[in-house]
RORO-86823 format. One record per residue (C-alpha): x, z, y; residue number from 0. Coordinates in nm, 4 decimals, always signed. Layout:
N
X,Z,Y,NUM .
...
# end
This chain:
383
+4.7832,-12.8233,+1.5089,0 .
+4.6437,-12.8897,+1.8780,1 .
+4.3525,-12.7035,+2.0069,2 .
+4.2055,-13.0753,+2.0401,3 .
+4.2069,-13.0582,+1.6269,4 .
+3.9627,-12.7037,+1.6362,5 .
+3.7418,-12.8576,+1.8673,6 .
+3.7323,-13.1801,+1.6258,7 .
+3.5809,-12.9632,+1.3251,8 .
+3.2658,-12.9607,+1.4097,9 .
+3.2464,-13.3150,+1.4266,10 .
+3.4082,-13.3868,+1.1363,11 .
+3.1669,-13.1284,+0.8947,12 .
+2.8867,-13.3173,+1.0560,13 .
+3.0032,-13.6041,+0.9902,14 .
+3.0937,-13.5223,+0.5966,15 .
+2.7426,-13.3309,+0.5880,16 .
+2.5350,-13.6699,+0.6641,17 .
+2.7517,-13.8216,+0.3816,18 .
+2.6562,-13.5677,+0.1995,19 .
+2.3013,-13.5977,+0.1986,20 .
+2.2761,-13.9514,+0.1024,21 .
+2.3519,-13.8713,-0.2535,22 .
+2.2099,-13.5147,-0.2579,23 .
+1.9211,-13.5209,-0.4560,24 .
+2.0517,-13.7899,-0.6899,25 .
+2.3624,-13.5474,-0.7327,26 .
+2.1503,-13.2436,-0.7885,27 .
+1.9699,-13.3952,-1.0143,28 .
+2.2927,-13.5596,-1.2121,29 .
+2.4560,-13.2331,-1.1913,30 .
+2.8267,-13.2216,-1.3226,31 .
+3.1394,-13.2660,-1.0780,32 .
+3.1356,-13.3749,-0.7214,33 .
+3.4388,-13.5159,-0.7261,34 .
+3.4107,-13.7594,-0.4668,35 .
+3.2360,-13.5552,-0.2236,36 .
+3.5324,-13.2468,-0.3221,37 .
+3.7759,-13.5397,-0.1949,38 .
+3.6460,-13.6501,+0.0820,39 .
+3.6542,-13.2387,+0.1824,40 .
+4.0330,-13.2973,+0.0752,41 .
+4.0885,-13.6280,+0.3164,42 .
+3.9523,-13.4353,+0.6209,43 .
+4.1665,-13.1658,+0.6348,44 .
+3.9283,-12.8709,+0.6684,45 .
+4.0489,-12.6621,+0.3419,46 .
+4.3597,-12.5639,+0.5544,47 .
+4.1503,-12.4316,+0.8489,48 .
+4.1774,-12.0673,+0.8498,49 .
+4.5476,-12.0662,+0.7918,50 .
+4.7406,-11.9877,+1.0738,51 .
+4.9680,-12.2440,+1.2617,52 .
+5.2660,-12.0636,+1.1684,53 .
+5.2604,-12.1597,+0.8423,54 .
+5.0983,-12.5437,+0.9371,55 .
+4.7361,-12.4787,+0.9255,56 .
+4.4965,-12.5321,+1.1857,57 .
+4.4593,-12.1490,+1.3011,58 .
+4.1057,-12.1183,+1.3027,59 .
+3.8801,-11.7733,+1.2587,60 .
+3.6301,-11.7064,+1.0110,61 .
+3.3073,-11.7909,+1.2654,62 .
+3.4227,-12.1408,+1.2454,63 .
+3.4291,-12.1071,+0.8657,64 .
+3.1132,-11.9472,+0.8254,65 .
+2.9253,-12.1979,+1.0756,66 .
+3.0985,-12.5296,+0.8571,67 .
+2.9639,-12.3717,+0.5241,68 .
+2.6226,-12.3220,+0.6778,69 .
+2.6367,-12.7270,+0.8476,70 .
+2.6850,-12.8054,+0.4571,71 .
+2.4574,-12.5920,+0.3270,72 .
+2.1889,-12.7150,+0.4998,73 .
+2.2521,-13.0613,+0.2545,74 .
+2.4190,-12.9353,-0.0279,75 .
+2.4403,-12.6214,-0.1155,76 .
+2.6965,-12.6692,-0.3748,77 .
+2.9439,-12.8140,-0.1470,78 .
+2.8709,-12.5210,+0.0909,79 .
+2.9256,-12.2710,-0.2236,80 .
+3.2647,-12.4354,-0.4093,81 .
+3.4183,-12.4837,+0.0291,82 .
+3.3245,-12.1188,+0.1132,83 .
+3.4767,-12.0143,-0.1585,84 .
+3.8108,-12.1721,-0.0902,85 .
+3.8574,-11.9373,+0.1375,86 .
+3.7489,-11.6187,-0.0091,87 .
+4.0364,-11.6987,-0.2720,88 .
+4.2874,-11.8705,-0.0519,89 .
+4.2557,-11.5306,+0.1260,90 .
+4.2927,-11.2496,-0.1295,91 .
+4.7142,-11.3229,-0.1015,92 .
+4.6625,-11.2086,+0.2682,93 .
+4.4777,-10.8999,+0.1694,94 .
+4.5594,-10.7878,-0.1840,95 .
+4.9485,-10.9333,-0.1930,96 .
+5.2539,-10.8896,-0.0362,97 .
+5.3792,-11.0454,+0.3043,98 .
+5.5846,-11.2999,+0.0642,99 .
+5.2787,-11.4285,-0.1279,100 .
+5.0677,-11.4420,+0.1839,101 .
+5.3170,-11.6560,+0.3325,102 .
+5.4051,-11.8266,+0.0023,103 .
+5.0500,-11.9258,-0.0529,104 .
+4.9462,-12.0187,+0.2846,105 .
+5.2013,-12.2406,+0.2969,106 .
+5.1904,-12.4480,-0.0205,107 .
+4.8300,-12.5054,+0.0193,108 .
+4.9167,-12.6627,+0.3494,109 .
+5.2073,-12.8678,+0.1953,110 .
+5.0007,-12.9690,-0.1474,111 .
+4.6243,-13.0443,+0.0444,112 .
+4.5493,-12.7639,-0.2238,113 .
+4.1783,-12.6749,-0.3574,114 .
+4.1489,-12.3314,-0.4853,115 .
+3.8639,-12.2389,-0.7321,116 .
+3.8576,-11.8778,-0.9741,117 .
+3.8252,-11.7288,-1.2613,118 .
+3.7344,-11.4099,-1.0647,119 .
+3.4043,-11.2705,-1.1864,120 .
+3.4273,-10.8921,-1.1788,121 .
+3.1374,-10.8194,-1.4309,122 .
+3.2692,-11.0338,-1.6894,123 .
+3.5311,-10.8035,-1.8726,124 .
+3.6441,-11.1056,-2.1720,125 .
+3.9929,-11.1418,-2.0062,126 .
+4.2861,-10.8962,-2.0658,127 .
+4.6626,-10.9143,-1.9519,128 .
+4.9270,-10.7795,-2.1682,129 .
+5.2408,-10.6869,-1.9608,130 .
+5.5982,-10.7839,-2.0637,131 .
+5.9339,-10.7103,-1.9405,132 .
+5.9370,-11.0422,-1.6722,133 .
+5.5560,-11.1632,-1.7078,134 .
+5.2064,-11.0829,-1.8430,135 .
+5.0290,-11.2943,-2.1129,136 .
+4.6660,-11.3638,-2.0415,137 .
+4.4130,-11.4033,-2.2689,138 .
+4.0340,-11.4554,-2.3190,139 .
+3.7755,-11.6240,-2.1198,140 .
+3.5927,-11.5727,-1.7962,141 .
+3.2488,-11.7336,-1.6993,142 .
+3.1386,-11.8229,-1.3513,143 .
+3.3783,-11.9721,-1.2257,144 .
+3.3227,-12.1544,-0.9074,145 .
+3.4912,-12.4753,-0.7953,146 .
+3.7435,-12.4463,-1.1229,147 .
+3.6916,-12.8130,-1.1859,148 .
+3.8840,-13.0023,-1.0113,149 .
+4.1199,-12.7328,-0.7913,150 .
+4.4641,-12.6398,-0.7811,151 .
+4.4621,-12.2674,-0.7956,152 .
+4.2591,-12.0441,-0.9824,153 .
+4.2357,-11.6605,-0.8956,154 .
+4.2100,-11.5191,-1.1908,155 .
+4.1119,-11.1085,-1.2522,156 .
+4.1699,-10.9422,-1.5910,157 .
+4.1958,-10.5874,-1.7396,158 .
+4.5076,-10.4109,-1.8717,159 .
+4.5419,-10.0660,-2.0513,160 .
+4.6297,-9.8074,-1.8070,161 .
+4.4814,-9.9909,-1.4850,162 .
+4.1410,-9.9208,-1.4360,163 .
+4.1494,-10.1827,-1.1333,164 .
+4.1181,-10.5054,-1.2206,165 .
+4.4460,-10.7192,-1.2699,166 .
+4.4428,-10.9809,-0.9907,167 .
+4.6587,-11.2987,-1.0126,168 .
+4.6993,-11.6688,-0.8738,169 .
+4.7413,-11.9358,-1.1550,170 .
+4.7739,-12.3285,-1.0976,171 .
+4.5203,-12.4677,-1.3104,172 .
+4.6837,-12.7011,-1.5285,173 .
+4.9197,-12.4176,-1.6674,174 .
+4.9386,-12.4304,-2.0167,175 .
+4.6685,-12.2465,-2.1973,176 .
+4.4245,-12.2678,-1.9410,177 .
+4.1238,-12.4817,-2.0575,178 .
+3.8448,-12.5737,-1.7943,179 .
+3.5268,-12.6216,-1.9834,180 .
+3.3252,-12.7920,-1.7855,181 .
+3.0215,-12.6686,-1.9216,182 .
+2.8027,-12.5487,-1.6378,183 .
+2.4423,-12.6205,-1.6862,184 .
+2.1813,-12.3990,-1.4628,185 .
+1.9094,-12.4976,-1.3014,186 .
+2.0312,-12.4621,-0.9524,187 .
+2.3673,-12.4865,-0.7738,188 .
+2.4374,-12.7603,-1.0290,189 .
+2.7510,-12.9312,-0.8801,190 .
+2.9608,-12.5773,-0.8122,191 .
+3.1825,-12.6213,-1.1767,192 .
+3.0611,-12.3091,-1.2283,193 .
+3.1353,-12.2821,-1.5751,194 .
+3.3598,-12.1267,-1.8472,195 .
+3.7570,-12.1011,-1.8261,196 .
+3.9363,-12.0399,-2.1284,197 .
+4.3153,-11.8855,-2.1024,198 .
+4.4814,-11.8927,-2.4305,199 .
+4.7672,-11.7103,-2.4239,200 .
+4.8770,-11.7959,-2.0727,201 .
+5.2016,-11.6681,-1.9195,202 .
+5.1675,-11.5245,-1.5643,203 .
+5.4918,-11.4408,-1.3619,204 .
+5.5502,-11.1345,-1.1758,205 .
+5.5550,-11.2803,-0.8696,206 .
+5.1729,-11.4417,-0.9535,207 .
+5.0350,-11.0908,-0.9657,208 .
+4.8540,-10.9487,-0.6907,209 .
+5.0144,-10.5941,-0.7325,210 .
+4.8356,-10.4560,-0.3911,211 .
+4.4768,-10.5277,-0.5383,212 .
+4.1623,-10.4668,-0.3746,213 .
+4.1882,-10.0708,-0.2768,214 .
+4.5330,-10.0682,-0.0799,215 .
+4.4051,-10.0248,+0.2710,216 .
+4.1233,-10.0590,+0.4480,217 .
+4.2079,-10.4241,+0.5048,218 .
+4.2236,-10.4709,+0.1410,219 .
+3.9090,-10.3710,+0.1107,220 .
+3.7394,-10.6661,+0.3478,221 .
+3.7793,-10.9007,-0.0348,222 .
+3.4946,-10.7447,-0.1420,223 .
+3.3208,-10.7949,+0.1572,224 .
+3.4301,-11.1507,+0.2276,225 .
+3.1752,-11.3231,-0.0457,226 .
+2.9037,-11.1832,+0.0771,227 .
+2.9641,-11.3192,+0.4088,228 .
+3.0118,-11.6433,+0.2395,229 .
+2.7033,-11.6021,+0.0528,230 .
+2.5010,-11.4961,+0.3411,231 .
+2.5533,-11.8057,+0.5491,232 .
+2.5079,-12.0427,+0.2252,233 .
+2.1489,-11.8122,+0.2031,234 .
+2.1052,-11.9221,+0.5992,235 .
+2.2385,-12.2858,+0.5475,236 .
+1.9715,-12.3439,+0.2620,237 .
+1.6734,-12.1753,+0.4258,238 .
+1.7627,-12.3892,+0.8139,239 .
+1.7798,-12.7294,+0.5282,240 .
+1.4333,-12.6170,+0.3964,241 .
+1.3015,-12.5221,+0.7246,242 .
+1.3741,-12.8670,+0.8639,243 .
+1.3008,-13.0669,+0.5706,244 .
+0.9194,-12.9181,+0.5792,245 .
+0.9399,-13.0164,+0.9684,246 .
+1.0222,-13.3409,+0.9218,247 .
+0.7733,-13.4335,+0.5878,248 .
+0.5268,-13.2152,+0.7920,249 .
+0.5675,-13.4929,+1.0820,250 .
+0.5859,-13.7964,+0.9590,251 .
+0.4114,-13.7459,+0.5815,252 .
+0.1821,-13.4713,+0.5614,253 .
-0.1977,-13.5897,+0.6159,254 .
-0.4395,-13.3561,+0.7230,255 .
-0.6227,-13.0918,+0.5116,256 .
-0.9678,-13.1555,+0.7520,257 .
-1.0903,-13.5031,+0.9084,258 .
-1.1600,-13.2923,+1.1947,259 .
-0.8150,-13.2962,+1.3164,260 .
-0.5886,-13.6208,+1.3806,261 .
-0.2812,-13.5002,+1.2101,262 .
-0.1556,-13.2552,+0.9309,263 .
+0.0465,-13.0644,+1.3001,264 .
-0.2798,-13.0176,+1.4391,265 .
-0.3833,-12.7697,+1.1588,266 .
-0.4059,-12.4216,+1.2413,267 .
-0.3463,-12.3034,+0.9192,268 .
+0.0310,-12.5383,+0.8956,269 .
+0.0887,-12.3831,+1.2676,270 .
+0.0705,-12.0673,+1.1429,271 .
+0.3085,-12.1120,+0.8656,272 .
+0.5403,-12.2735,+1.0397,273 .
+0.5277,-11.9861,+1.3160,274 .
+0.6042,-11.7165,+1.0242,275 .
+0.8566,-11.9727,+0.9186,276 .
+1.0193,-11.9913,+1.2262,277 .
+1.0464,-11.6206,+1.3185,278 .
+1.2154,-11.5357,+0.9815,279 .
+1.4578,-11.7624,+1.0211,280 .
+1.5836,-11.6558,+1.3241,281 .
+1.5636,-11.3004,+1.2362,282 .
+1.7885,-11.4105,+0.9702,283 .
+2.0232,-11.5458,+1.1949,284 .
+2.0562,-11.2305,+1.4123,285 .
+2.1316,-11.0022,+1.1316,286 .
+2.3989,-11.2429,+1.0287,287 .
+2.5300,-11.2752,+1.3624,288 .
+2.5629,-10.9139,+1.3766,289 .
+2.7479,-10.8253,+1.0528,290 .
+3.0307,-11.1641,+1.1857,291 .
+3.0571,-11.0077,+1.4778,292 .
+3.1595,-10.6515,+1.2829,293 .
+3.3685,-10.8818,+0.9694,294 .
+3.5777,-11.0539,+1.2371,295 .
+3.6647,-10.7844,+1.4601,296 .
+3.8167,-10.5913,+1.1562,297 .
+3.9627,-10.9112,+1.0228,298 .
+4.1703,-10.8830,+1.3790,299 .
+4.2487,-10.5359,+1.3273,300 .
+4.4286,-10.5693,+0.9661,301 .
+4.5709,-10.2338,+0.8493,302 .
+4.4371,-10.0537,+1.1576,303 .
+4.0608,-10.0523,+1.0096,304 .
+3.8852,-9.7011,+0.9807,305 .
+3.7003,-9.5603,+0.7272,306 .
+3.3742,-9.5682,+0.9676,307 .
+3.4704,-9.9493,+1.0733,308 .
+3.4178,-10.0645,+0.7173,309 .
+3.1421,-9.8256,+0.6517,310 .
+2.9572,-10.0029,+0.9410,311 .
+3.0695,-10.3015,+0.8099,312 .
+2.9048,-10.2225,+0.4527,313 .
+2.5700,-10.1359,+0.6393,314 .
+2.5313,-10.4765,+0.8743,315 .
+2.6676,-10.7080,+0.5386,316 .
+2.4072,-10.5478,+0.2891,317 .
+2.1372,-10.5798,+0.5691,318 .
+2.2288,-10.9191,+0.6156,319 .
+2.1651,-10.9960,+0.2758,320 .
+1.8779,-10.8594,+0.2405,321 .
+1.6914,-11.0189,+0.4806,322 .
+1.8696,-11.3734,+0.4080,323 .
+1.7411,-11.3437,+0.0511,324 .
+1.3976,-11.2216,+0.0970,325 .
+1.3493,-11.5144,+0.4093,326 .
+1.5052,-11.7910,+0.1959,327 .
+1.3039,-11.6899,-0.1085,328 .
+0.9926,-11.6909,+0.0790,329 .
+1.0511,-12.0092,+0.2663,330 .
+1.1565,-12.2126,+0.0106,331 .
+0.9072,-12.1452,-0.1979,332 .
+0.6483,-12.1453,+0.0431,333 .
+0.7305,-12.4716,+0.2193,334 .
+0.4535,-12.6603,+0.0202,335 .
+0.2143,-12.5250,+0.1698,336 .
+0.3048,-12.7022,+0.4788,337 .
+0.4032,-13.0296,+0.3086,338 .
+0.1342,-13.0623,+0.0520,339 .
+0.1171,-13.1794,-0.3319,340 .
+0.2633,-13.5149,-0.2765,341 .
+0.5730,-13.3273,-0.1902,342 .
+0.6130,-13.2440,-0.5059,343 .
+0.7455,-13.5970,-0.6444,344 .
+1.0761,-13.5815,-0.7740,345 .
+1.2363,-13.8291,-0.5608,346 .
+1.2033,-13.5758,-0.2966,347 .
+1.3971,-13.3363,-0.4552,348 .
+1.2530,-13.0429,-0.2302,349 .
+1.2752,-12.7883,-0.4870,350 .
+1.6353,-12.7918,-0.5093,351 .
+1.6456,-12.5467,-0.1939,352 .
+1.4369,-12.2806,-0.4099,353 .
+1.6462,-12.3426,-0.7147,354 .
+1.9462,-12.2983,-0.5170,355 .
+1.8740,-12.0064,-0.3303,356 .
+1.7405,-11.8446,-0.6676,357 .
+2.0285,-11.9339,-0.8689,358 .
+2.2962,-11.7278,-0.6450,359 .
+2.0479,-11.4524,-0.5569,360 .
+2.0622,-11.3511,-0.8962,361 .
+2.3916,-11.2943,-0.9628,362 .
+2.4048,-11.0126,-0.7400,363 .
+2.0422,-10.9071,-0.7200,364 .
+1.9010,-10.7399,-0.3956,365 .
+1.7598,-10.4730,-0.6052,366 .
+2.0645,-10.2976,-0.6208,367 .
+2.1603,-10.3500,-0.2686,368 .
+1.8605,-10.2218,-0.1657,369 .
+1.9102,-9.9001,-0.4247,370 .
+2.2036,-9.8663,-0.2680,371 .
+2.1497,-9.8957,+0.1460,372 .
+1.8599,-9.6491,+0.0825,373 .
+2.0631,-9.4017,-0.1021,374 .
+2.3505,-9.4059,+0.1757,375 .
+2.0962,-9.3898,+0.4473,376 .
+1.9139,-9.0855,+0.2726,377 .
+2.2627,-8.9150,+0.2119,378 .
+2.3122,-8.9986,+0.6105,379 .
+1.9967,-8.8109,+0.7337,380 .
+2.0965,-8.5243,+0.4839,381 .
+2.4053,-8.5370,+0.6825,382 .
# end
């Protein structure tokens, strides 16, 4: 593709973000699968961005991924979630596989406008492969699974006797045995298909099998640093939506607390918050900034990371984080208090961002990133 087509992206996320929004709360609130908003994602050809020309994508870099998943975000977080996460698995061939299934898998997505969802979820140990002569059998059931309705490709992890790294694989999947279940019901993050696959008995060919895994090299290693980055700037995405939303209602709806001022803006008390508001925000922003910088230098340097490069790396993501969590918790929540009880109607649908943002920042709570930056940083001053 042209360099005219990478400066087109931009417009074209913007353009599918406004979309977007018009059904947003009315989708939240339906839940189930965006299908028509996962298509029109399909039609505009942004799922083969970050593959490189060579094998027909559009050769972009992961800033312009992370900056498109915070643009949807902002709307739909869900979107944002199940298109970030393209990546992350369209990727693990280029850092857990071998120069053939990089190439291999690059490619077809490219040739088959493919969607890839998983089956990934570390934590959840129900899935085992049994390994045959020519292929593995896989069987069991993972839960989680984001964006596995409706895509092409599932990455799949599973333990096997003798391996105590996870077994990593690519499946299409409508392979026999594999049953989608649809059955995603939370609270928050309600259209990411983020339910149950079932694999019942499900052949897997040698050359599916990611035999590198995550621990190869260095550059291996960047997998389990990719979601995070992906997660950070869908924490960012959802806090800027929030941020502006309260603006906006703040504006053009909120009345004022006092009759001794003309508008709800004139409050010193709403100035205030939106002041705090404002300078967490961009704090938030400069931490992330700072840990993309780091992520896509080493992404550049493949198997020539050091140790200390993705140490530093480990300190700026887990920073990053931390701060996007504790901001987008505290925004979200607090936004109200700007905005005022009529806010509250349903048709508004302004509680999504909190439910959102709460719904991912559980699944890999802060706690133990913070347990675990302060016990590096202690063994560091030892040091």
């Amino acid at each position: 593709m042209t360099t005219l087509a990478l400066e087109n992206i931009e417009e074209i996320a913007t353009t599918l973000a406004a979309k977007f929004k018009e059904t947003a709360v009315a989708r939240d609130q339906a839940g189930g699968n965006a299908k028509i908003e996962r298509d029109l994602i399909r039609e505009s050809g942004l799922l083969k961005l970050l593959i490189p020309t060579e094998y027909g994508g559009l050769g972009g870099d992961w800033a312009e991924i992370l900056h498109l998943v915070r643009i949807f975000a902002r709307v739909d977080s869900s979107l944002a979630h199940v298109f970030g996460y393209h990546f992350v698995n369209l990727t693990t061939p280029h850092l857990c596989g071998s120069e053939e299934q990089k190439i291999r898998y690059y490619t077809e997505t490219v040739q088959g406008n493919l969607f890839w969802g998983n089956a990934f979820n570390p934590v959840d140990i129900k899935l085992t492969a049994t390994k045959y002569a020519d292929h593995y059998i896989f069987h069991g059931k993972k839960t989680f699974c984001s964006g596995s309705v409706d895509s092409d490709y599932l990455l799949a992890s599973a333990l096997i006797d003798g391996r105590e790294e996870p077994l990593l694989a690519i499946i299409p999947t409508k392979r026999i045995g594999i049953e989608v279940k649809e059955d995603w019901d939370n609270f928050g993050q309600r259209q990411t298909d983020s339910g149950t696959v079932e694999f019942h008995a499900v052949r897997v060919e040698l050359n599916e099998v990611l035999e590198n895994g995550f621990n190869h090299n260095e550059f291996s290693r960047l997998r389990l640093n990719i979601s995070s980055f992906i997660l950070n700037h869908l924490y960012l995405g959802i806090v800027e939506g929030a941020f502006e939303a309260a603006r906006t209602y703040a504006l053009t709806e909120t009345r004022a607390r006092s009759p001794i001022y003309t508008s709800a803006t004139d409050d010193p008390i709403i100035q205030k918050h939106f002041g705090e508001f404002f300078a967490q925000v961009e704090a938030a922003k400069l931490v992330v900034a700072h840990s993309d910088e780091l992520f896509q230098k080493l992404w550049h340097k493949g198997s020539d990371i050091q140790p200390h490069e993705r140490e530093e790396l480990d300190y700026a993501t887990n920073v990053a984080k931390i701060v996007t969590t504790k901001v987008g918790l505290d925004v979200t929540s607090r936004m109200f208090e700007v905005m005022g009880s009529r806010a509250t109607a349903n048709r508004y649908g302004f509680d999504r961002y909190w439910r959102n943002l709460r719904t991912m920042t559980l699944h890999v709570p802060v706690d133990t990133t913070l347990q675990e930056l302060g016990r590096r940083v202690l063994q560091r001053l030892k040091g």
